[in-house]
C-alpha positions in Angstrom: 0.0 0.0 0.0 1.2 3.6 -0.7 -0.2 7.2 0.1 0.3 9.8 -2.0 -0.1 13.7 -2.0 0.5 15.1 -5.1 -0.7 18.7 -7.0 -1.9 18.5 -10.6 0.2 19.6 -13.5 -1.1 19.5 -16.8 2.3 19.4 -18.1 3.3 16.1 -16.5 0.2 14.2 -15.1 1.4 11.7 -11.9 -0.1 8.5 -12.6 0.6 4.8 -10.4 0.5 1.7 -12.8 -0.4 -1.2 -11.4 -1.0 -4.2 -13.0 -4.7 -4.1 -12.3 -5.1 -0.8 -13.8 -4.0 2.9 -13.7 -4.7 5.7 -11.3 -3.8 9.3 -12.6 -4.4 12.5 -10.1 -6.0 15.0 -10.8 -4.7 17.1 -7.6 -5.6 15.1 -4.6 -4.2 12.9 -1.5 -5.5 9.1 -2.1 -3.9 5.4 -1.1 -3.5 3.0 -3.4 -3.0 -1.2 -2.3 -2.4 -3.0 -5.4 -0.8 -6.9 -4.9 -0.5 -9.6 -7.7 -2.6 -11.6 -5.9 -5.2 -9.4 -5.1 -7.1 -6.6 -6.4 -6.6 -2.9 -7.0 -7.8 -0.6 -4.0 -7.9 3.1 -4.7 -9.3 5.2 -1.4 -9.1 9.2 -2.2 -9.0 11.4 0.9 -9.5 14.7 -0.9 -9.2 15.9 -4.3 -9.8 13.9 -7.8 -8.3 10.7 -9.5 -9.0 9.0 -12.5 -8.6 4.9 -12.3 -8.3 2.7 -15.1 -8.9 -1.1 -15.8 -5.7 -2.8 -17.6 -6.7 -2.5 -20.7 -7.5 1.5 -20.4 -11.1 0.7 -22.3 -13.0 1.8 -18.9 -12.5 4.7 -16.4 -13.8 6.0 -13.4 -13.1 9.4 -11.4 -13.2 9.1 -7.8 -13.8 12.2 -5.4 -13.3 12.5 -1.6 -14.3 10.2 0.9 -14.7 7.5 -2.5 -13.7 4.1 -2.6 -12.5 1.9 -5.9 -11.8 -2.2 -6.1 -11.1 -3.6 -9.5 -9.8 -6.9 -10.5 -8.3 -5.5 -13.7 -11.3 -5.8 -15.7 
């Protein structure tokens, strides 16, 4: 598991690859928990993230106080 508090930039957009999917900020504190075995966890405790499955064909954006599991899919 990691925390992260990161501001947006435009110019180079802070994203976490995992191999369940991809979380990209959008100017926010959020954890992420993301083990081979298991599935992707993305908790955001204020601001905006984006999270996408593996294969980037489905997103979601998550806001404060929201809550993400994905299996990859």
């Amino acid at each position: 598991m990691a925390h992260f508090e990161v501001a947006p930039n435009k110019e180079a957009p802070f994203s976490v690859v995992t191999q369940k999917g991809t979380v990209t900020v959008l100017g926010t504190g959020f954890d992420v928990s993301a083990y081979s075995a298991g599935k992707l966890q993305v908790i955001v405790n204020h601001g905006k993230v984006k999270v996408e499955n593996q294969n980037k064909d489905h997103n979601t954006i998550l806001t404060k106080g929201m809550m993400v599991e994905s299996d990859g899919n």
